[in-house]
Predicted model as a PDB file, atoms N, CA, C, CB and O in Angstrom, pLDDT in the B-factor column:
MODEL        1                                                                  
ATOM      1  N   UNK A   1    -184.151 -75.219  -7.432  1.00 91.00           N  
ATOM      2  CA  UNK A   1    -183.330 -76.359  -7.034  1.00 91.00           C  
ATOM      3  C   UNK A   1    -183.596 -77.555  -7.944  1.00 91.00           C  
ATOM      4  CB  UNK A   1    -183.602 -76.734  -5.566  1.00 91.00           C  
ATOM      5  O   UNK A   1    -182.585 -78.218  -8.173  1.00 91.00           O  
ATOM      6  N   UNK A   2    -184.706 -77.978  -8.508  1.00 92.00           N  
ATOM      7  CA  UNK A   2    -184.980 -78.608  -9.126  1.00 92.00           C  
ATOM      8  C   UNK A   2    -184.653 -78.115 -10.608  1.00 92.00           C  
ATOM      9  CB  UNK A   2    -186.035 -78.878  -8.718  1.00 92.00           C  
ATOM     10  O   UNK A   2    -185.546 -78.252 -11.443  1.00 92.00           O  
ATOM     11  N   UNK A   3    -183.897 -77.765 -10.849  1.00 96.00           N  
ATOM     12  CA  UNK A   3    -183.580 -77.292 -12.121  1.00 96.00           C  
ATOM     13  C   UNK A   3    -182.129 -77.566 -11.596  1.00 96.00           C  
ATOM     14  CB  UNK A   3    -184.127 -75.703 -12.678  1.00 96.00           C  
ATOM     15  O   UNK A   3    -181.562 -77.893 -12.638  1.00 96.00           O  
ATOM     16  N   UNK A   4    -181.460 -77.611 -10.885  1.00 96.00           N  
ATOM     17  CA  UNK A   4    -180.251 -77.908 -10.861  1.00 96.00           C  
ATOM     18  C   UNK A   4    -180.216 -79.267 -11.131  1.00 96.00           C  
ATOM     19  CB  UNK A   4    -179.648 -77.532  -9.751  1.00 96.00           C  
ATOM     20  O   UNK A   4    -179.189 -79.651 -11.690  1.00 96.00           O  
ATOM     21  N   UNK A   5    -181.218 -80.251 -10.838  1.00 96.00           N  
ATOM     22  CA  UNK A   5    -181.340 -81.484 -10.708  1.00 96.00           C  
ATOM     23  C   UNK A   5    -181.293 -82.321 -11.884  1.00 96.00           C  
ATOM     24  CB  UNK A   5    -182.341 -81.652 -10.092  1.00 96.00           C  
ATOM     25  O   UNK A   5    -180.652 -83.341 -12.138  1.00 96.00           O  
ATOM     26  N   UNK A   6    -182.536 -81.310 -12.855  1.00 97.00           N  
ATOM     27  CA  UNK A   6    -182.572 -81.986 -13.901  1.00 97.00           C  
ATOM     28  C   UNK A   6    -181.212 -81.460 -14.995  1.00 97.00           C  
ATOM     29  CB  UNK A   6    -184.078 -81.803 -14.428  1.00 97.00           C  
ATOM     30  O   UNK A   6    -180.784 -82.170 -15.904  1.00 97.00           O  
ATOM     31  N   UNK A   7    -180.763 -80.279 -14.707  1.00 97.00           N  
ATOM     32  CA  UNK A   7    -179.598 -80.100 -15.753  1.00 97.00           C  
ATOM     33  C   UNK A   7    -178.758 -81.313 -15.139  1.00 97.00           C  
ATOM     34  CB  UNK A   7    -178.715 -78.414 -15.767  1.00 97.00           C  
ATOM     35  O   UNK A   7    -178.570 -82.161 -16.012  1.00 97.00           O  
ATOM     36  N   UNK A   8    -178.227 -81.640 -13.976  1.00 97.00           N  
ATOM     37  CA  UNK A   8    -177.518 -82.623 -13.953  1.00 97.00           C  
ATOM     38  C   UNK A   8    -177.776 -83.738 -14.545  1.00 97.00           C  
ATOM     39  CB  UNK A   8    -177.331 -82.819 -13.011  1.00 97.00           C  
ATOM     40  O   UNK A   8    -176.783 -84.309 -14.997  1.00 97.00           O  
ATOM     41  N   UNK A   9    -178.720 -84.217 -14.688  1.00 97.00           N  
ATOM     42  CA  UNK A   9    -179.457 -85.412 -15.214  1.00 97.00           C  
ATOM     43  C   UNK A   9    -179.012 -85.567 -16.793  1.00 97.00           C  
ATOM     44  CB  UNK A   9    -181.167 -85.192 -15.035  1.00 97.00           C  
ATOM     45  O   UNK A   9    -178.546 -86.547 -17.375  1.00 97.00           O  
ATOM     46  N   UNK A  10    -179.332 -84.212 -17.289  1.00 97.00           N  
ATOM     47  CA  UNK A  10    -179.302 -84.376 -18.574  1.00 97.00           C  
ATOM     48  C   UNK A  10    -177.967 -84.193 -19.245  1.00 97.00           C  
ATOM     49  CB  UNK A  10    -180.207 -83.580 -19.072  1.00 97.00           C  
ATOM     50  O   UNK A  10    -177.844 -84.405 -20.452  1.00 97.00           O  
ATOM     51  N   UNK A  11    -176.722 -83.709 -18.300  1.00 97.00           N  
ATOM     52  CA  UNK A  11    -175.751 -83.591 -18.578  1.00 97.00           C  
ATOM     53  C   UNK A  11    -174.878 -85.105 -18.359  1.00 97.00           C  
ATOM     54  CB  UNK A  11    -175.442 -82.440 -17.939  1.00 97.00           C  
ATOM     55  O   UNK A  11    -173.925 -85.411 -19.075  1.00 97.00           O  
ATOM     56  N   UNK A  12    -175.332 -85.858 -17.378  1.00 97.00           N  
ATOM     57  CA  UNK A  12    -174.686 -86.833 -17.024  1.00 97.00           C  
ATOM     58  C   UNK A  12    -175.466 -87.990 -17.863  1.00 97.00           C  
ATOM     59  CB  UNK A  12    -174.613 -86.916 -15.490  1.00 97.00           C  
ATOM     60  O   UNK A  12    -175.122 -89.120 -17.516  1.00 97.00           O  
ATOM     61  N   UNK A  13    -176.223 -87.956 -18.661  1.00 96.00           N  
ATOM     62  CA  UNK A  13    -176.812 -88.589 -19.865  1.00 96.00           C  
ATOM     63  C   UNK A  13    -176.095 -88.536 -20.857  1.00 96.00           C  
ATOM     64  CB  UNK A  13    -177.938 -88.134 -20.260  1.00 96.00           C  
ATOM     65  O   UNK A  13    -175.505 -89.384 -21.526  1.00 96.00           O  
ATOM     66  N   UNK A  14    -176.224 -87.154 -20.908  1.00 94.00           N  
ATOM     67  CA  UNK A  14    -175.341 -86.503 -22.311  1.00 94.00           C  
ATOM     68  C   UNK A  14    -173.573 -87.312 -22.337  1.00 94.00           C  
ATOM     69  CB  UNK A  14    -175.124 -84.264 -22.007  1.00 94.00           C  
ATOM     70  O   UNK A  14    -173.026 -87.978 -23.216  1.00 94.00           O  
ATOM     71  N   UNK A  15    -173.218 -86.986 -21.321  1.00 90.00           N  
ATOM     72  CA  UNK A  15    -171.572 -87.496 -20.963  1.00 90.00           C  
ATOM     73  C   UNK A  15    -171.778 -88.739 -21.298  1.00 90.00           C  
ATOM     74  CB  UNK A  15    -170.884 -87.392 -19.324  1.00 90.00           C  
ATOM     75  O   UNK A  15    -171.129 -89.003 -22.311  1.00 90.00           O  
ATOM     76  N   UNK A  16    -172.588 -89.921 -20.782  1.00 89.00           N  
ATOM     77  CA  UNK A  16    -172.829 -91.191 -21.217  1.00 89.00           C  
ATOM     78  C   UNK A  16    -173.191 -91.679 -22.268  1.00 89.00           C  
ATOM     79  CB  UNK A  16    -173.425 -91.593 -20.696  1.00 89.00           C  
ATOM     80  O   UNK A  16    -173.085 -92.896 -22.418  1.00 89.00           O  
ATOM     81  N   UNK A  17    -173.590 -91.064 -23.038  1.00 91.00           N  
ATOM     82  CA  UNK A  17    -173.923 -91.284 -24.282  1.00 91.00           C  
ATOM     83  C   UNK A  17    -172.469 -90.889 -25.428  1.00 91.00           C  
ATOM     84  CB  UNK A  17    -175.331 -90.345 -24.478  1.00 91.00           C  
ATOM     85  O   UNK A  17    -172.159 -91.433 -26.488  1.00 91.00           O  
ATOM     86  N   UNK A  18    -171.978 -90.033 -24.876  1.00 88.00           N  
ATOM     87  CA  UNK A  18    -170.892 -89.537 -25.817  1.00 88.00           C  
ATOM     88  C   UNK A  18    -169.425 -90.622 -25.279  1.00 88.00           C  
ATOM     89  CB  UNK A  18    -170.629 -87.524 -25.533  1.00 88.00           C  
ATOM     90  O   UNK A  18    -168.421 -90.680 -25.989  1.00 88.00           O  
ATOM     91  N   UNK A  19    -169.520 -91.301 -24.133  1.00 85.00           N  
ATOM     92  CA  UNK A  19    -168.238 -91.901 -23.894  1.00 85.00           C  
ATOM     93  C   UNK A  19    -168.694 -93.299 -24.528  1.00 85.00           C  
ATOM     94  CB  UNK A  19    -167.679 -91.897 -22.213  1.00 85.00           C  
ATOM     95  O   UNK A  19    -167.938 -94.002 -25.198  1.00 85.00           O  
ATOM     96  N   UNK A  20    -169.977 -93.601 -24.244  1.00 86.00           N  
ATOM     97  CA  UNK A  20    -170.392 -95.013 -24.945  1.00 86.00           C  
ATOM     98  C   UNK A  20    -170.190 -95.144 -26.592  1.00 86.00           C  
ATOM     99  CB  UNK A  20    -172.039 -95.264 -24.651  1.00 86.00           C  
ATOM    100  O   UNK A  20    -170.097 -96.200 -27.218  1.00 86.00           O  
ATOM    101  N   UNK A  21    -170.161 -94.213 -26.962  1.00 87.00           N  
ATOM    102  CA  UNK A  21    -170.110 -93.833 -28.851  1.00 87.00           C  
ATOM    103  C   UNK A  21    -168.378 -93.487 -28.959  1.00 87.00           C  
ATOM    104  CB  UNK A  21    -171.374 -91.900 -29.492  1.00 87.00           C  
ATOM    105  O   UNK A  21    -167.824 -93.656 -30.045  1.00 87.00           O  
ATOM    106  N   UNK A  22    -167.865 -93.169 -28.180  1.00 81.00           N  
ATOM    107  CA  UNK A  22    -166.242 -93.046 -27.965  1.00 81.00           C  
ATOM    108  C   UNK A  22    -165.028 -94.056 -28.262  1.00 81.00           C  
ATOM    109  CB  UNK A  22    -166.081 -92.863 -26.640  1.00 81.00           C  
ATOM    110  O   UNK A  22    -163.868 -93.649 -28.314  1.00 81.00           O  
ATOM    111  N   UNK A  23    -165.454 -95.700 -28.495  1.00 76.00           N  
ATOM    112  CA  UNK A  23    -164.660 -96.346 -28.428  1.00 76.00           C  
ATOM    113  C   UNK A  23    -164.170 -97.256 -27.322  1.00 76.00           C  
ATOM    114  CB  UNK A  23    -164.094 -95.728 -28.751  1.00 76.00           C  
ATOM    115  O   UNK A  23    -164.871 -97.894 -26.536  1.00 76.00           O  
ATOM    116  N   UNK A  24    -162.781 -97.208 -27.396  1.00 77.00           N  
ATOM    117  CA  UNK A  24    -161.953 -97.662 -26.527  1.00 77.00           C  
ATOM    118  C   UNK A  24    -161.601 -96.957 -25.545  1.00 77.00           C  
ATOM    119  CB  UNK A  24    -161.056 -98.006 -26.998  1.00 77.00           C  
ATOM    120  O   UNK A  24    -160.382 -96.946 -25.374  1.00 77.00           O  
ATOM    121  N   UNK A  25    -162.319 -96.242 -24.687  1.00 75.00           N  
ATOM    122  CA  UNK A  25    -162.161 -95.277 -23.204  1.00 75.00           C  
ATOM    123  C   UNK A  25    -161.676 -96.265 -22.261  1.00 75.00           C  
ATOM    124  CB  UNK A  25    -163.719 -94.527 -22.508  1.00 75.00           C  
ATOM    125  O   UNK A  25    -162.213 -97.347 -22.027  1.00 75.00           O  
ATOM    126  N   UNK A  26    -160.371 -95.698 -21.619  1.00 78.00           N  
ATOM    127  CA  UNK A  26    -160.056 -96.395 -20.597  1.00 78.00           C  
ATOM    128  C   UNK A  26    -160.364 -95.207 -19.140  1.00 78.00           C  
ATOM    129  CB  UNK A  26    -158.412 -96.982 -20.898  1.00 78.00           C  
ATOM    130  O   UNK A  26    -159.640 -94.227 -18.963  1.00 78.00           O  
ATOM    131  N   UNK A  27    -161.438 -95.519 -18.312  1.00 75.00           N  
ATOM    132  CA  UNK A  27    -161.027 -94.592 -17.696  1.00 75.00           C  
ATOM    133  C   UNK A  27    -160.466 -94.830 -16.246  1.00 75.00           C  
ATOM    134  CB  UNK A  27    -161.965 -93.790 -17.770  1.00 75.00           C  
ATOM    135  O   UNK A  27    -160.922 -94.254 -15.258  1.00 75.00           O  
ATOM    136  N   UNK A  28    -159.510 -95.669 -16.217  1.00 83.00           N  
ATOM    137  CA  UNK A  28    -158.881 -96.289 -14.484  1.00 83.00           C  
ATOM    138  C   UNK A  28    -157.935 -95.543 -14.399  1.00 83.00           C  
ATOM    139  CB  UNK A  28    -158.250 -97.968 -14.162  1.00 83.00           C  
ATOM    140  O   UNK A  28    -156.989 -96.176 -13.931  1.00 83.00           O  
ATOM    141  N   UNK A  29    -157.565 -94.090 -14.689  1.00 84.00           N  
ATOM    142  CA  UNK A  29    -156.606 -93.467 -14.486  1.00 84.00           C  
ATOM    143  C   UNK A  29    -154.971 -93.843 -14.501  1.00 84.00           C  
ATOM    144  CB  UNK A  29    -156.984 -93.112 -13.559  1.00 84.00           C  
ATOM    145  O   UNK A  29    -154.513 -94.920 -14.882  1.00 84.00           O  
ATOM    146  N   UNK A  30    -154.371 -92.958 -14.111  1.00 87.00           N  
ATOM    147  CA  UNK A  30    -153.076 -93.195 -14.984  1.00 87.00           C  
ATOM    148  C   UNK A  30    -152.466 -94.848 -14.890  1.00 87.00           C  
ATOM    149  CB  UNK A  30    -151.818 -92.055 -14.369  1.00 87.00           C  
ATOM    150  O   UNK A  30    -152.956 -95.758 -14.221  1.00 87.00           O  
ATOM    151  N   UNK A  31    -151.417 -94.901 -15.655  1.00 84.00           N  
ATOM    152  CA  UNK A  31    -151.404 -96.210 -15.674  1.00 84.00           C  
ATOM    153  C   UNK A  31    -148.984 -96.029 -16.099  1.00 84.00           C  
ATOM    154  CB  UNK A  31    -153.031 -97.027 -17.303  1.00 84.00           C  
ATOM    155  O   UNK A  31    -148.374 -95.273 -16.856  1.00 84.00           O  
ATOM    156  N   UNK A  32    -148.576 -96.928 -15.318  1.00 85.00           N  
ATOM    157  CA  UNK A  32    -147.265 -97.057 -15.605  1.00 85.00           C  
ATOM    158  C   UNK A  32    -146.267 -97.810 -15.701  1.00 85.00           C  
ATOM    159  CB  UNK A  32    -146.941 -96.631 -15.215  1.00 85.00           C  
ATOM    160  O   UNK A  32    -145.464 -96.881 -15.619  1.00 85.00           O  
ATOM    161  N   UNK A  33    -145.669 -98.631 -15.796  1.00 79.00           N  
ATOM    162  CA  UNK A  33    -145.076-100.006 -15.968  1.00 79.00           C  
ATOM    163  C   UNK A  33    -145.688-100.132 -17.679  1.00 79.00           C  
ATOM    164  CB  UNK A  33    -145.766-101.372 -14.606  1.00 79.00           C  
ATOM    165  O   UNK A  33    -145.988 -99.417 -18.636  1.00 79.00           O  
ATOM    166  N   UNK A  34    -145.613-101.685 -17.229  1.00 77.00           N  
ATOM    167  CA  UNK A  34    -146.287-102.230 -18.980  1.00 77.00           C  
ATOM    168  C   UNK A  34    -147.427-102.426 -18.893  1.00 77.00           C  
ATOM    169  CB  UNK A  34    -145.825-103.630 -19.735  1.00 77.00           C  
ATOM    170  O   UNK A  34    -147.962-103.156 -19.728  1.00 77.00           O  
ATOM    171  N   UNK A  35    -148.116-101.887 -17.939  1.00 71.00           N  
ATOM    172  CA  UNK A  35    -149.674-101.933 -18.170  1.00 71.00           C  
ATOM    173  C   UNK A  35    -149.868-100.368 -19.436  1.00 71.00           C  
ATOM    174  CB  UNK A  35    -150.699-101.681 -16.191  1.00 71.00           C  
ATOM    175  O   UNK A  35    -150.737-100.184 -20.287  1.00 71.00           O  
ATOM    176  N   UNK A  36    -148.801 -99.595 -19.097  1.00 68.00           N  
ATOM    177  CA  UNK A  36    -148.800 -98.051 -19.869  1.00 68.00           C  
ATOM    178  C   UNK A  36    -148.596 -98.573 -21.530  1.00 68.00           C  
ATOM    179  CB  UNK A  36    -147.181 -96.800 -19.226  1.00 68.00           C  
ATOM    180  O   UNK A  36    -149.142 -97.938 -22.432  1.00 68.00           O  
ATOM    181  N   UNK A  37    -148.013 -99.415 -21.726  1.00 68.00           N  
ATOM    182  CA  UNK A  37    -147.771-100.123 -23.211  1.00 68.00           C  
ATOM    183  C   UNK A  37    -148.976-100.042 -23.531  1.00 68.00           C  
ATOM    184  CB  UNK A  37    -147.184-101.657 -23.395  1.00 68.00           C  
ATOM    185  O   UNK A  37    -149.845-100.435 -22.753  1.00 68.00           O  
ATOM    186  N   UNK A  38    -149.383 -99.323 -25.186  1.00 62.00           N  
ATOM    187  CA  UNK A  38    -150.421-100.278 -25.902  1.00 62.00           C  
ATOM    188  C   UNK A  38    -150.147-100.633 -27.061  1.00 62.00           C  
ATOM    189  CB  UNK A  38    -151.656 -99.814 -26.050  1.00 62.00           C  
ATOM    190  O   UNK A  38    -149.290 -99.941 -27.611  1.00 62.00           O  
ATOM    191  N   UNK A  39    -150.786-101.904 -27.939  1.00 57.00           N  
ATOM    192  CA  UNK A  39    -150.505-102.322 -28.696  1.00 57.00           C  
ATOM    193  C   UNK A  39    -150.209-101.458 -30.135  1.00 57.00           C  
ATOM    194  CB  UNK A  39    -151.238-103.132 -28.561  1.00 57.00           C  
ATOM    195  O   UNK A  39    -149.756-101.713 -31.251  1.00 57.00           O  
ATOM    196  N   UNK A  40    -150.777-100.214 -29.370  1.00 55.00           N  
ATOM    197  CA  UNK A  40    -151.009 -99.201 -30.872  1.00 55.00           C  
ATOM    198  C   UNK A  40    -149.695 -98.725 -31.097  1.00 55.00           C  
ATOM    199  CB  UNK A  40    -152.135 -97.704 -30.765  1.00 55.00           C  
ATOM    200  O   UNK A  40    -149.246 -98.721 -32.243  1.00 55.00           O  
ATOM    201  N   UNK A  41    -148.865 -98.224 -29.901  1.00 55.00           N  
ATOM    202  CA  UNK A  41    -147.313 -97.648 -29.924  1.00 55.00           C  
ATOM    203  C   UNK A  41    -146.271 -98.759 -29.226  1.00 55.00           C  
ATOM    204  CB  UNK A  41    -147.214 -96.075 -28.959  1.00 55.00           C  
ATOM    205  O   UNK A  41    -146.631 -99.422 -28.253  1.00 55.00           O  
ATOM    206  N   UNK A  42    -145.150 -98.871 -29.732  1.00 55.00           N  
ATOM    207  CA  UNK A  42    -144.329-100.021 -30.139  1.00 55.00           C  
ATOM    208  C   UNK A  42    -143.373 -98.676 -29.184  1.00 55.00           C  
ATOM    209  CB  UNK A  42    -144.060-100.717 -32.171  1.00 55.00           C  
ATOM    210  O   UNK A  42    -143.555 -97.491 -29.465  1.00 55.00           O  
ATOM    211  N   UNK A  43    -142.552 -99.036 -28.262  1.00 54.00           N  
ATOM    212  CA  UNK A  43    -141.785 -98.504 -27.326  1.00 54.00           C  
ATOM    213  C   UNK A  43    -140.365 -98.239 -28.455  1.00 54.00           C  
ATOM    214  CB  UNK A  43    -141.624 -99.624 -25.863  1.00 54.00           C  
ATOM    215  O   UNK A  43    -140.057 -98.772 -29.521  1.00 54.00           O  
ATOM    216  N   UNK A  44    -139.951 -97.536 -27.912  1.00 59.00           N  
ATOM    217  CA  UNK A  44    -138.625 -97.529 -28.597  1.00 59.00           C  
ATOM    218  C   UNK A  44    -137.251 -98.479 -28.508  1.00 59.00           C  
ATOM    219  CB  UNK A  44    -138.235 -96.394 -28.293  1.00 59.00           C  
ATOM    220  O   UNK A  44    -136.324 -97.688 -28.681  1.00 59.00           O  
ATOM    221  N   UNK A  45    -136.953 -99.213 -28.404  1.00 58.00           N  
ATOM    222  CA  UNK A  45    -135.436 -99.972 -27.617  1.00 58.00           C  
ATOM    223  C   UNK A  45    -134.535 -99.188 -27.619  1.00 58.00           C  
ATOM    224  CB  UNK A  45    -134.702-101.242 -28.259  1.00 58.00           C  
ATOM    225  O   UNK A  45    -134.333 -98.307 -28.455  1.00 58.00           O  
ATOM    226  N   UNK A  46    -133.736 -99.515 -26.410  1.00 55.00           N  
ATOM    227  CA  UNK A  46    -133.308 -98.479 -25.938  1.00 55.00           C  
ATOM    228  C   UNK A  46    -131.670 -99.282 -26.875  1.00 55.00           C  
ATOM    229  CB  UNK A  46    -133.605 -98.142 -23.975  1.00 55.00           C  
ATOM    230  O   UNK A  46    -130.699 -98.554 -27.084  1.00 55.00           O  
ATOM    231  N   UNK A  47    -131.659-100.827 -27.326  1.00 55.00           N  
ATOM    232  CA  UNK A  47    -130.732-100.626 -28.512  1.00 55.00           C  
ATOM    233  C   UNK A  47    -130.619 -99.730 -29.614  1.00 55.00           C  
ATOM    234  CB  UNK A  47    -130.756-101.513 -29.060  1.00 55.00           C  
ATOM    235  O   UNK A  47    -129.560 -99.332 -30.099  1.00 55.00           O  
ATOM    236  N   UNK A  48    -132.089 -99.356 -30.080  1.00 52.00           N  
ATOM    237  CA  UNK A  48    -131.894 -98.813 -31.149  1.00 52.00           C  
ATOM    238  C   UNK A  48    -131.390 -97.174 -30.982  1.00 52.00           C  
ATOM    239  CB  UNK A  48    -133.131 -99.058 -31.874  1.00 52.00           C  
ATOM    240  O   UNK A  48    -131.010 -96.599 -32.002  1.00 52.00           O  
ATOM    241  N   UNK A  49    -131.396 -96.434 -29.662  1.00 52.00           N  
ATOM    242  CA  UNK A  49    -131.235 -95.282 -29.379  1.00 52.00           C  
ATOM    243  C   UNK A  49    -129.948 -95.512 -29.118  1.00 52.00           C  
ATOM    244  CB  UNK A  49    -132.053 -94.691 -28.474  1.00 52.00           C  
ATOM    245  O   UNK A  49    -129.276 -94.828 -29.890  1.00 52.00           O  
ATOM    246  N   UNK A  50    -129.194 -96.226 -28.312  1.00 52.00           N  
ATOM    247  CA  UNK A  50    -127.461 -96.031 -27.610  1.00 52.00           C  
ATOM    248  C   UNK A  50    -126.577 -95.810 -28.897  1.00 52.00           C  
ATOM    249  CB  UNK A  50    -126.717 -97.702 -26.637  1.00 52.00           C  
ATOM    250  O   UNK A  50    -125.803 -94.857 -28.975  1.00 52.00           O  
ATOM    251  N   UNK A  51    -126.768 -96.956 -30.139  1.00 52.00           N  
ATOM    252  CA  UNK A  51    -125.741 -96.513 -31.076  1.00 52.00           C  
ATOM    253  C   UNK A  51    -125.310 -95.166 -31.551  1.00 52.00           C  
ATOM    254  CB  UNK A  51    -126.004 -97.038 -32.046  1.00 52.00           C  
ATOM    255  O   UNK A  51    -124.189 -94.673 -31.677  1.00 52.00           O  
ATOM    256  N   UNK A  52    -126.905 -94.553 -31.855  1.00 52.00           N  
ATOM    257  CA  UNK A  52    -126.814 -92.992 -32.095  1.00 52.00           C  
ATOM    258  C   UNK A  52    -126.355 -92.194 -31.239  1.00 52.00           C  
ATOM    259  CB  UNK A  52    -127.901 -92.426 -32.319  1.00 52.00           C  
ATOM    260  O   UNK A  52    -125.882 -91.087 -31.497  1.00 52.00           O  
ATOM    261  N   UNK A  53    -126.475 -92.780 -29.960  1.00 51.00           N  
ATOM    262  CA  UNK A  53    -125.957 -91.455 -29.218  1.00 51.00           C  
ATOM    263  C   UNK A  53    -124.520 -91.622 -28.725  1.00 51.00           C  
ATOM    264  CB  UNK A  53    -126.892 -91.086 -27.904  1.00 51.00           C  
ATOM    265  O   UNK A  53    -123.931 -90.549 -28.589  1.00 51.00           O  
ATOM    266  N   UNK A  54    -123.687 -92.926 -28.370  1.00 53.00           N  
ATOM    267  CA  UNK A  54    -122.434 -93.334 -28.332  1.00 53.00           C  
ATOM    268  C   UNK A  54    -121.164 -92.356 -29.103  1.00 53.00           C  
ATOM    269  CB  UNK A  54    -122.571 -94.686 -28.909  1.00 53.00           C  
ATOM    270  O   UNK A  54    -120.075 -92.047 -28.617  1.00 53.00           O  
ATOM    271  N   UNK A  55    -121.768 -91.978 -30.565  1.00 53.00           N  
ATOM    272  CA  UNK A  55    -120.060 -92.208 -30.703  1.00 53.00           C  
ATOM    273  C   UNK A  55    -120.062 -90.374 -30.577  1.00 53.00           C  
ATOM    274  CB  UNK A  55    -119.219 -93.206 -32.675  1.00 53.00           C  
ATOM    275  O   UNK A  55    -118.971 -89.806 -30.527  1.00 53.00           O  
ATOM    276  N   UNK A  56    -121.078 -89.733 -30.544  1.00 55.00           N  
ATOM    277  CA  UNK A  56    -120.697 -88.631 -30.191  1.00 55.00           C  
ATOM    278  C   UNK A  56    -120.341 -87.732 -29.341  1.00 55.00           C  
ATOM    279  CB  UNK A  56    -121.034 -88.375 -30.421  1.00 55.00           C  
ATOM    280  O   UNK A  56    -119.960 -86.587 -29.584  1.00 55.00           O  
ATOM    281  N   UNK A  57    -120.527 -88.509 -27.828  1.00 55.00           N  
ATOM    282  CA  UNK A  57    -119.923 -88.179 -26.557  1.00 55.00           C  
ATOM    283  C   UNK A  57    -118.241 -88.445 -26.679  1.00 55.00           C  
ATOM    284  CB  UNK A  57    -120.662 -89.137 -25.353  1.00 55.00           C  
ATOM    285  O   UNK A  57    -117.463 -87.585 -26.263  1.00 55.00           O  
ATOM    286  N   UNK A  58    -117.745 -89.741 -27.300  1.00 56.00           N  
ATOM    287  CA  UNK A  58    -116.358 -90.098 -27.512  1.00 56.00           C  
ATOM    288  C   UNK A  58    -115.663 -89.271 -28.607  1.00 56.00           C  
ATOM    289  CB  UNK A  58    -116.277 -91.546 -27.854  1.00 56.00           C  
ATOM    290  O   UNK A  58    -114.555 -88.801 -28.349  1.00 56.00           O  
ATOM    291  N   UNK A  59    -116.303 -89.027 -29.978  1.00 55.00           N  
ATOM    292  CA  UNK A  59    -115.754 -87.859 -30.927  1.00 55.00           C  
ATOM    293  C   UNK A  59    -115.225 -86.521 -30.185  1.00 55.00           C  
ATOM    294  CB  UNK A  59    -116.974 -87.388 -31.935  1.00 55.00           C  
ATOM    295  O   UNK A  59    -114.082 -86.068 -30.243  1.00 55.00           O  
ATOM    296  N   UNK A  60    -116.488 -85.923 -29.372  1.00 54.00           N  
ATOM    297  CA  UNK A  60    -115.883 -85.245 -28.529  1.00 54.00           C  
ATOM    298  C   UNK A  60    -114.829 -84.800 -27.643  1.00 54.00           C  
ATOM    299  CB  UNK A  60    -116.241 -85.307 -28.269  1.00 54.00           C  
ATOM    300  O   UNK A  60    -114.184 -83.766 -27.474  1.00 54.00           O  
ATOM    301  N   UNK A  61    -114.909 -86.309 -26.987  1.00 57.00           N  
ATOM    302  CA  UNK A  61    -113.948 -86.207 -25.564  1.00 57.00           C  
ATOM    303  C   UNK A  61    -112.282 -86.384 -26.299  1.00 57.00           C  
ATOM    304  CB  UNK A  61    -114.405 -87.847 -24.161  1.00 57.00           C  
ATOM    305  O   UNK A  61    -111.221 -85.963 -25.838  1.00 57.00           O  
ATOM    306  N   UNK A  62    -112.484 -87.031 -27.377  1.00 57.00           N  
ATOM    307  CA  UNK A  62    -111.048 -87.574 -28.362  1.00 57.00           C  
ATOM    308  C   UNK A  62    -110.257 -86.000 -28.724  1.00 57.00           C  
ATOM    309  CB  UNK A  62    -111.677 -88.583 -30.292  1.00 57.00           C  
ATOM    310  O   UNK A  62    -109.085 -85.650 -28.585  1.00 57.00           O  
ATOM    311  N   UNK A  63    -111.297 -85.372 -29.167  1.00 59.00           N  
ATOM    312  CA  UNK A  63    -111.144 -83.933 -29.750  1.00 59.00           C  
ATOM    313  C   UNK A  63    -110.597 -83.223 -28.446  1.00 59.00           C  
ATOM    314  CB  UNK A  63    -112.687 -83.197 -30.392  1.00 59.00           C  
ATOM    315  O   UNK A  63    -109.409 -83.139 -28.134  1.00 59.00           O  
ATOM    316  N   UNK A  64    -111.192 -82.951 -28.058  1.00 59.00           N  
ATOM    317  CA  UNK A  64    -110.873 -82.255 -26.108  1.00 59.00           C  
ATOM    318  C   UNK A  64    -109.413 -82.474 -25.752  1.00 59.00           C  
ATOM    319  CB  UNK A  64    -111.875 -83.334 -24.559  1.00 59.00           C  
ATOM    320  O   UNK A  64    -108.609 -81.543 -25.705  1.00 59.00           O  
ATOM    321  N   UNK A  65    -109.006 -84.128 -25.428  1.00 60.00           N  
ATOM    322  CA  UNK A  65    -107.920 -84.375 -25.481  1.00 60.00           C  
ATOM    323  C   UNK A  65    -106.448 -84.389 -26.577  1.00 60.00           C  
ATOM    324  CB  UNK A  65    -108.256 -85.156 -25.122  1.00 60.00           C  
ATOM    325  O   UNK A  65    -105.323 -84.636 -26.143  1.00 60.00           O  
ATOM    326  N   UNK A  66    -106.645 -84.178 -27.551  1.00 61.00           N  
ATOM    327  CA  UNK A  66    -106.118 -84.022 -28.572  1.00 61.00           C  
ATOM    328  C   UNK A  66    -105.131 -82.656 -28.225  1.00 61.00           C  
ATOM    329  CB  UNK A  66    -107.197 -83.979 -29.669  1.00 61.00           C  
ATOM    330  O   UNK A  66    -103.926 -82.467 -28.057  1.00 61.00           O  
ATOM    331  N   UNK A  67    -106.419 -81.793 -28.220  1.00 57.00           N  
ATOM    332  CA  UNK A  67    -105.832 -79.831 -28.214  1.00 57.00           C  
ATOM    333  C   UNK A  67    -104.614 -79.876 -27.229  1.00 57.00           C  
ATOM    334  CB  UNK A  67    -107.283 -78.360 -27.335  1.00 57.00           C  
ATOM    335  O   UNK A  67    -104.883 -80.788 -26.448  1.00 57.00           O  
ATOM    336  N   UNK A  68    -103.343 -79.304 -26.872  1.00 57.00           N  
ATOM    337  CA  UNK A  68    -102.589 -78.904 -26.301  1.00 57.00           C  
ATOM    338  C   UNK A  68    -103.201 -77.753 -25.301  1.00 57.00           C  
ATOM    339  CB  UNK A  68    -101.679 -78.656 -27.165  1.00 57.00           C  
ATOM    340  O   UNK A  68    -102.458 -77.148 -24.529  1.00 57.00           O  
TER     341      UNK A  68                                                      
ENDMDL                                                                          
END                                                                             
């Protein structure tokens, strides 16, 4: 039993030592809104996505209606 004790010990050392040498660890679990933003990734706008996707639903539907 005491060997269960100390492997825990030395494992939960080990884990602490490797998250402290890790950086920027966030560990408060998930996260969503603009707290989920980080400065590292720049969101997409959702201007820059509609143009691209606009005119090809209407090319379509123009075509559709066209055919006899």
């Amino acid at each position: 039993m005491w060997k269960i004790g100390i492997g825990f010990l030395v494992f939960a050392g080990l884990a602490l030592f490797i998250l402290s040498k890790g950086g920027d660890i966030d560990m408060g679990g998930e996260k969503h809104g603009a707290e989920a933003t980080s400065a590292d990734h720049a969101p997409a706008t959702p201007a820059a996505v509609a143009p691209a996707a606009a005119p090809a639903p209407v090319a379509a539907a123009s075509a559709a209606s066209a055919a006899p």
